[in-house]
C-alpha positions in Angstrom: -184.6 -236.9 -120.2 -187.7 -239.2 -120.2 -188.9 -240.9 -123.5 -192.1 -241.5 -124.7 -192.3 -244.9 -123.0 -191.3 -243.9 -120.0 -187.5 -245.0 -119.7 -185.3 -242.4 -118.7 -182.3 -242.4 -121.2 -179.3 -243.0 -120.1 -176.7 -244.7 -122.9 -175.8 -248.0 -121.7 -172.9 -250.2 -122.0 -174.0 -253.7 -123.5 -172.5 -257.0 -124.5 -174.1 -258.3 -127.8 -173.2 -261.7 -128.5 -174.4 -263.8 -131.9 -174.4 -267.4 -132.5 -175.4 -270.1 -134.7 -178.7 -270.3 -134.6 -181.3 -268.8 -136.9 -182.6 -265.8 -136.7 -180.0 -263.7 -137.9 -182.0 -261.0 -138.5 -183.1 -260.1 -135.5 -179.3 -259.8 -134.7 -179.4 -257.2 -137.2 -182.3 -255.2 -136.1 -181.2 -255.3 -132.1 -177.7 -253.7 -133.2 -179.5 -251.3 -134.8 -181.5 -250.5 -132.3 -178.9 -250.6 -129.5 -176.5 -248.3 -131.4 -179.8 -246.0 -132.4 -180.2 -245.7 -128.5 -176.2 -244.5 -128.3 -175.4 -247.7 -126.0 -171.6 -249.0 -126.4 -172.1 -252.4 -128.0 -169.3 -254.9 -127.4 -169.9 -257.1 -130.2 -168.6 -260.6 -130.5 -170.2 -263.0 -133.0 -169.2 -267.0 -133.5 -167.7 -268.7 -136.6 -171.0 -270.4 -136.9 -172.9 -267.2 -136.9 -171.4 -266.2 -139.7 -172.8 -269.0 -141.6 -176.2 -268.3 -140.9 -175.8 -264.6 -142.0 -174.8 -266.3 -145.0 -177.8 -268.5 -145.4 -180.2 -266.0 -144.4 -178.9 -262.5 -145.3 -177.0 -263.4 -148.1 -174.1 -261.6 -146.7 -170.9 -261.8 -145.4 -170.3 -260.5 -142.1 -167.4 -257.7 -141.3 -164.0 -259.3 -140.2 -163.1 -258.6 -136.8 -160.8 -255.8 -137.5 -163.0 -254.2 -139.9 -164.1 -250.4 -139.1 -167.5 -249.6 -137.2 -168.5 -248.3 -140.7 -168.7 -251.8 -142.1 -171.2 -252.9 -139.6 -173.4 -249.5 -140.2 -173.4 -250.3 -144.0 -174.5 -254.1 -143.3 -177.3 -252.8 -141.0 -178.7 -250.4 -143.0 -178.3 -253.0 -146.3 -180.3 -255.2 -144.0 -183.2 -253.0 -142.2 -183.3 -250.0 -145.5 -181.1 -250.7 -148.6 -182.1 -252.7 -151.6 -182.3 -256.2 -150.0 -184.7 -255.2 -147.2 -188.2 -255.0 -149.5 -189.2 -258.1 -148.3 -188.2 -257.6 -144.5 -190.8 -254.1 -144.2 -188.9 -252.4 -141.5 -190.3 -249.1 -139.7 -188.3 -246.2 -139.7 -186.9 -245.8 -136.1 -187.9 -243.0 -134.3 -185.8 -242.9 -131.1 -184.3 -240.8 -128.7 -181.0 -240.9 -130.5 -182.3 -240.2 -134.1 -184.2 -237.0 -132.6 -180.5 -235.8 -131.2 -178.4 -237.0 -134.0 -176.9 -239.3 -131.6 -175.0 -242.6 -132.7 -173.9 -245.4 -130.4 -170.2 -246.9 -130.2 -169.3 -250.2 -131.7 -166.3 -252.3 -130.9 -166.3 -256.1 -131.7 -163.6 -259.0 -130.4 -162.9 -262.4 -131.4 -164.6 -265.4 -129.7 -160.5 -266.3 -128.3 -159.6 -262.7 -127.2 -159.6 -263.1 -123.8 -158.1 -260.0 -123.0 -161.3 -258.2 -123.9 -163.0 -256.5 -120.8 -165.9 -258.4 -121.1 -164.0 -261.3 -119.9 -163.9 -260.2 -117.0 -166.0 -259.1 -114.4 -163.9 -255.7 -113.3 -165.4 -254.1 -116.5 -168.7 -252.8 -115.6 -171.6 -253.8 -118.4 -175.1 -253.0 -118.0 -176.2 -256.0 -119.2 -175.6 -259.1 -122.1 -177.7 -260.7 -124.6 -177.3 -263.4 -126.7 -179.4 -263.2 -129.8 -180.0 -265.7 -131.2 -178.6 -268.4 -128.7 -177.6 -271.3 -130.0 -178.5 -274.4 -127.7 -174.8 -275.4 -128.0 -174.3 -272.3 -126.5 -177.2 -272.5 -124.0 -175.6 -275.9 -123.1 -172.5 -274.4 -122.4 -173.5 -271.3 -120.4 -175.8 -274.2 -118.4 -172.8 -276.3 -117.6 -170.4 -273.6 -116.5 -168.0 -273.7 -119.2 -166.1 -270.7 -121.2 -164.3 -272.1 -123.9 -164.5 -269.1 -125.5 -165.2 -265.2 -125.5 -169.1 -265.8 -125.3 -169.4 -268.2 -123.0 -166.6 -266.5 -120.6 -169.1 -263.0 -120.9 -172.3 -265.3 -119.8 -170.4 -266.8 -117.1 -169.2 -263.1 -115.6 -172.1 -261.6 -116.1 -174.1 -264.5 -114.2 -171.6 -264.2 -111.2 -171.9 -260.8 -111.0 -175.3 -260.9 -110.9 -176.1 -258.7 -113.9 -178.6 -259.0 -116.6 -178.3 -261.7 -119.6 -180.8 -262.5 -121.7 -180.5 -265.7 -123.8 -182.7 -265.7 -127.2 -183.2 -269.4 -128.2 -184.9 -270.0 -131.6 -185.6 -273.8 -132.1 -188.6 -275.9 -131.9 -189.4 -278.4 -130.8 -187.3 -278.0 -127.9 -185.9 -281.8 -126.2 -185.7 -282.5 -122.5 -181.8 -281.8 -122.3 -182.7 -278.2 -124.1 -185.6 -277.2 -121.5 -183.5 -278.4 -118.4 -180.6 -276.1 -119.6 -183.1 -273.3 -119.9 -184.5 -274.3 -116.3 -181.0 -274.3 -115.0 -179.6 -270.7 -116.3 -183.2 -269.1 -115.1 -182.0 -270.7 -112.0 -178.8 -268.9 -112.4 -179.8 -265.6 -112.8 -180.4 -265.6 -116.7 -183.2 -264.6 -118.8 -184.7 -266.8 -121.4 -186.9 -264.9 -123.9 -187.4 -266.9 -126.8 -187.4 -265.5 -130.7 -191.7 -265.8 -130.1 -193.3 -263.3 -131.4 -196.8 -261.9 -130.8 -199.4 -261.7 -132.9 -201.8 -259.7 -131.2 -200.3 -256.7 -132.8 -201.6 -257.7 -136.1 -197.5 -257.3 -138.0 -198.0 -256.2 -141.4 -194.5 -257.7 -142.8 -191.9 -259.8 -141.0 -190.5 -256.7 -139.6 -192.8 -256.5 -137.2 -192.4 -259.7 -136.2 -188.8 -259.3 -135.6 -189.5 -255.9 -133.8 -192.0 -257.6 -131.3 -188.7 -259.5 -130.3 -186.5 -256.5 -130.1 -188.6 -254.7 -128.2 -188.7 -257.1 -125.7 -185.0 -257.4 -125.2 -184.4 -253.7 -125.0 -187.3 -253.5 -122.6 -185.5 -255.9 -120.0 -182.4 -253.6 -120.0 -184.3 -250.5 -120.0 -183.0 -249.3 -123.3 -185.7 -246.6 -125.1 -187.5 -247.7 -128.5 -190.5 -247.1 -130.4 -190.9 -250.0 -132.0 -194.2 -251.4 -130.6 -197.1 -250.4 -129.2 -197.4 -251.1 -125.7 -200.9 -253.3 -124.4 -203.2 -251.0 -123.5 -202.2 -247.9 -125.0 -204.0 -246.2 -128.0 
């Protein structure tokens, strides 16, 4: 089946990684995107990220063991409950909501190295980072995998599949833009948390969903959240 913009629709399998930096919520809106399009989501988020939810959200992320459930409750909290006035998400109107679809969710510890991400025998369509930290950035740069997200990076840059790194800090030093030069160089995707404004966003939602609409166009992942340049 063929959405409306075009990408066939096939659910995809998809490593979602969060760290420290800000932007929580466009964490938020890209899960609930990703699991709105029925991909699997291997979900692993850092101690730091949990912070920032904290700082940002107000909220306290699910523990690692906690049920799928707990992450549906948070996102909907987030994008439609009480909290979200001020955020003015759109209703999404994918593929998945118009067959009563759902996506799966199963999240890991940053040390649980016997995860399937970790290694490159377990096939993924693709990983994102969002937001990227640049201690994170820094590490996935300098080859190291001292832990569960920085091992996923590293596999999915040897075996040449997609991973996109979403930075969000400014201004950006030397050290930062030559790590960003050198994981282009590597195979990786850097799409910075910069939204457009050319689509005239009424609330911050938009802005987010500029974003996420970029990421899920570079794995080929169906949305409606923007409307494409030169369409009506």
């Amino acid at each position: 089946m063929t959405t409306t913009d075009g990408h066939s629709h096939q659910p995809r399998n998809v490593v979602l990684a969060i760290t420290g930096a800000s932007g929580a919520l466009y964490a938020v809106r890209l899960l609930q995107v990703l699991l709105d399009a029925r991909s699997s989501v291997h979900l692993v988020v850092s101690s730091a990220a949990r912070q920032v939810f904290a700082q940002e959200l107000d909220v306290e992320l699910p523990s690692v063991s906690a049920p799928a459930d707990a992450w549906q409750n948070l996102i909907h909290e987030t994008t439609a409950g009480k909290s979200s006035q001020q955020w003015q998400f759109r209703p999404l109107n994918s593929l998945a909501a118009q067959d009563c679809g759902s996506g799966k969710l199963i999240q890991y510890g940053t040390a649980d190295y016997s995860s399937p991400v970790a290694s490159g025998s377990s096939l993924t369509d693709g990983m994102i980072i969002c937001p990227c930290s640049m201690g994170t950035l820094s590490s996935i740069a300098g080859g190291n995998s001292s832990n569960l997200i920085q091992r996923a990076a590293d596999v999915h840059l040897k075996e040449r599949r997609p991973l996109i790194l979403v930075p969000r800090e400014t201004p950006l030093g030397l050290i930062q833009l030559e790590n960003m030069v050198r994981v282009c160089r590597a195979g990786a995707t850097v799409l910075p948390a910069m939204p457009g404004l050319y689509q005239k966003p009424a609330g911050i939602g938009d802005l987010v969903d500029f974003i996420v609409a970029r990421i899920c166009d570079h794995l080929r992942i169906p949305h409606s959240l923007t409307r494409r340049w030169g369409t009506d």
